[in-house]
C-alpha positions in Angstrom: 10.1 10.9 -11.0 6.9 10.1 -13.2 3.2 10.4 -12.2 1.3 7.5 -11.6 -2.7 6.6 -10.8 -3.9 5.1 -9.0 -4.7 2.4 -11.0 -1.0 2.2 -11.9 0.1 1.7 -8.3 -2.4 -0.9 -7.8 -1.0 -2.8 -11.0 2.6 -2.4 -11.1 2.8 -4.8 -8.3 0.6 -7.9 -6.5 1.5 -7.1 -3.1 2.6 -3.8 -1.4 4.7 -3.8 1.6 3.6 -1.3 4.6 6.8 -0.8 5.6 7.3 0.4 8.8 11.1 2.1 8.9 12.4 3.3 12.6 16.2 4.4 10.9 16.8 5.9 8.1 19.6 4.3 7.2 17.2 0.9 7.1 15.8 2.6 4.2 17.2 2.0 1.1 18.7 -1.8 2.1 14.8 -2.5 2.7 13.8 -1.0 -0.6 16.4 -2.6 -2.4 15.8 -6.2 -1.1 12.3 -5.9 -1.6 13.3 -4.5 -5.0 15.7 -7.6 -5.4 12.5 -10.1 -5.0 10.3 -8.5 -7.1 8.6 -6.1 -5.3 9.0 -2.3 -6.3 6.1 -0.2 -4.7 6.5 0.8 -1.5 4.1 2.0 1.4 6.2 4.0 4.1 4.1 4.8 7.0 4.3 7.4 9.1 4.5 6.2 12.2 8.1 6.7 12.3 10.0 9.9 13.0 12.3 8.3 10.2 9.6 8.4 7.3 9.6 11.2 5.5 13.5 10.8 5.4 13.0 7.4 3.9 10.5 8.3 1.4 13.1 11.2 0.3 16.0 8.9 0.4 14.3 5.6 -1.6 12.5 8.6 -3.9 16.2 9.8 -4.8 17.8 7.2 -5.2 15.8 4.3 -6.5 13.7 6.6 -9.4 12.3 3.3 -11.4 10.3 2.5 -8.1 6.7 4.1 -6.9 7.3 5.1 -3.8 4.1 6.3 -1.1 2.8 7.4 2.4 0.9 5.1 4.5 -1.0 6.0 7.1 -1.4 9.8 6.7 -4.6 11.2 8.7 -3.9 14.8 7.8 -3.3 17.8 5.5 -0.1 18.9 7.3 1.2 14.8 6.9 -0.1 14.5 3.5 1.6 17.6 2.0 5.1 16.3 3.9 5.1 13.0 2.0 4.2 15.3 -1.1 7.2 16.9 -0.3 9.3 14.2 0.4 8.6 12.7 -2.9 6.0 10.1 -2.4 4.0 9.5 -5.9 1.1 8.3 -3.8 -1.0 8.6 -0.6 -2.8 6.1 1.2 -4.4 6.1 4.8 -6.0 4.1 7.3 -9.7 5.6 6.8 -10.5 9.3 5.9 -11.6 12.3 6.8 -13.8 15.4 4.8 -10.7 17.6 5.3 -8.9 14.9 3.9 -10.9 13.9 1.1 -11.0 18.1 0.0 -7.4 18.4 0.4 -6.4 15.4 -2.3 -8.8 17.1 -4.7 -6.4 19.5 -5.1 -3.0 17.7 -5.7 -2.0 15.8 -8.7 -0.8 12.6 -6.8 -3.2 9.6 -6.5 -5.1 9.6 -2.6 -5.8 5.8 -2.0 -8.4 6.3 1.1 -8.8 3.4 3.8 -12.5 2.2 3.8 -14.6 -0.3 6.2 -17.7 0.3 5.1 -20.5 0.5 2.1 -21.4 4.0 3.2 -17.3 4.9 3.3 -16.9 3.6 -0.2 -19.9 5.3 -2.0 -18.8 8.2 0.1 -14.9 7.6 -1.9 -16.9 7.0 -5.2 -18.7 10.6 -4.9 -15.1 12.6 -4.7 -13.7 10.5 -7.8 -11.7 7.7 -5.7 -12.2 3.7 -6.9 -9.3 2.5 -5.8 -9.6 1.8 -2.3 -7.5 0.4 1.0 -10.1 -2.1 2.4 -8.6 -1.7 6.2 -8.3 -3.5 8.8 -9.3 -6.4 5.9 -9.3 -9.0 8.4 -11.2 -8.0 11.1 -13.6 -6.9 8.9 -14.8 -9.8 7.5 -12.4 -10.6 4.9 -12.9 -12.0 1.6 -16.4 -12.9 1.7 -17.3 -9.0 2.4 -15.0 -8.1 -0.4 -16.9 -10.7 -2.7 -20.6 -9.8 -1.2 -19.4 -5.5 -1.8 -18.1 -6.0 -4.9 -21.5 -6.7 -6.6 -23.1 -4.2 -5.2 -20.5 -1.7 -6.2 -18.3 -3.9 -9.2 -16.3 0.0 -10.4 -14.7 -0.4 -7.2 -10.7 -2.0 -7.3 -9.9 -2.9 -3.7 -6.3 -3.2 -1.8 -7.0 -5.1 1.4 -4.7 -4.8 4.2 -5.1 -5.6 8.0 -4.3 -9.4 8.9 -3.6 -10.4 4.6 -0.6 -13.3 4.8 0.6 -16.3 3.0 -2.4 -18.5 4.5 -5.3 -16.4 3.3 -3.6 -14.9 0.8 -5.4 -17.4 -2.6 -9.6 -15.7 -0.5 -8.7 -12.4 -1.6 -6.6 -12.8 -5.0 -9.8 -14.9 -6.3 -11.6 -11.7 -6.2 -11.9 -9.6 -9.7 -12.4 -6.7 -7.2 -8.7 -6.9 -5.4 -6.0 -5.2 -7.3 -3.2 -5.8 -4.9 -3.0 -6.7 -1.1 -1.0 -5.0 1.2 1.1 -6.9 4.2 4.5 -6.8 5.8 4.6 -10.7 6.3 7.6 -10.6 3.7 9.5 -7.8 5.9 9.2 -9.0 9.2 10.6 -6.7 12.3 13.5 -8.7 13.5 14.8 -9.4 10.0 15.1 -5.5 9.7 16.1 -5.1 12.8 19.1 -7.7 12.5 19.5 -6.2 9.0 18.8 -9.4 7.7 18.4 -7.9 4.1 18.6 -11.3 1.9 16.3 -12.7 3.9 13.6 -10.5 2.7 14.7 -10.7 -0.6 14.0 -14.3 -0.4 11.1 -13.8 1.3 9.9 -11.2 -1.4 10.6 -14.0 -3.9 8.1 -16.4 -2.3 5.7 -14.1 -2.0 5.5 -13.2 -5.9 5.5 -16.8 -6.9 2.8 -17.2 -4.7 0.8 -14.5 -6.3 1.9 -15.6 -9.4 1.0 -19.2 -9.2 -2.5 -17.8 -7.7 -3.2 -15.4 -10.6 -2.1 -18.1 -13.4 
């Protein structure tokens, strides 16, 4: 398993699925349907007793993807997914204890941020790649846009309410690296273990971002 940036995560694919995995044997059919459309970075949160399994198990056996945590809040979660084998970190907002304990490890921290102050305070520990979170309900594209020239070092992932339909607002932006959404992995298709369904869904949604992007 190689190390990544941050910067690499945010390029190596348009869109990053939070995947939200409740069995662990959903997790490696998931990863390799997304995988099958296209998509080969993958956001497991932990909001499942079945995460850190799945990071392990996609980590092990799918070694050409980059595979993270989502929604870590702490030291003790943070060093699990290390474990585990995720290549890279992200959560929902952050914390100080947070921020000091990703200075010291080697794999990328992607913090979530809502706000200027939140993003300078990211800039001032090294961080400019940032989760914009929840994206939607905080204004969106035109905050992105209106941020982004105040603070142009700054490559964004927004995630929080980012689908097909307002997908072309935030890929116009130079300051959005990726997007994150689960709109191509919806619950029942997992659920029914509906895996080429995904796939196809996956498909769509990286033409979309490629007809988008040119």
């Amino acid at each position: 398993m190689s190390k990544v940036t941050a910067a690499q995560v945010f390029a190596a694919s348009p869109i990053i699925p939070v995947m939200v995995i409740d069995d662990v044997k959903d997790a490696l059919p998931l990863a390799k349907a997304l995988a099958d459309g296209g998509i080969n970075v993958f956001e497991i949160t932990l909001r499942t007793d079945a995460a850190i399994a799945s990071i392990a198990a996609i980590s092990q056996e799918m070694p050409d993807a980059i595979v993270g945590a989502g929604t870590v809040i702490n030291p003790k979660q943070y060093q699990a997914a290390l474990d585990a084998g995720a290549q890279f970190v992200i959560s929902p907002g952050f914390s100080p204890e947070l921020l000091e304990f990703s200075q010291t490890k080697e794999v990328p921290y992607i913090p979530g941020v809502a706000t200027a102050s939140e993003m300078i305070t990211a800039l001032s520990y090294g961080l400019d790649h940032l989760k914009f979170f929840p994206a939607e309900a905080n204004g969106g594209a035109p905050v992105l846009k209106a941020v982004s020239a105040a603070l142009p070092q700054i490559k964004f992932c927004p995630t929080g309410g980012v689908k097909e339909a307002n997908l072309a607002n935030y890929l116009a932006l130079d300051c959005v690296g990726t997007v994150g959404g689960t709109w191509m992995i919806p619950a029942a298709a997992i659920q029914s273990q509906s895996w080429a369904e995904i796939t196809q869904l996956s498909k769509k949604a990286c033409e979309l971002v490629a007809s988008l992007r040119g």
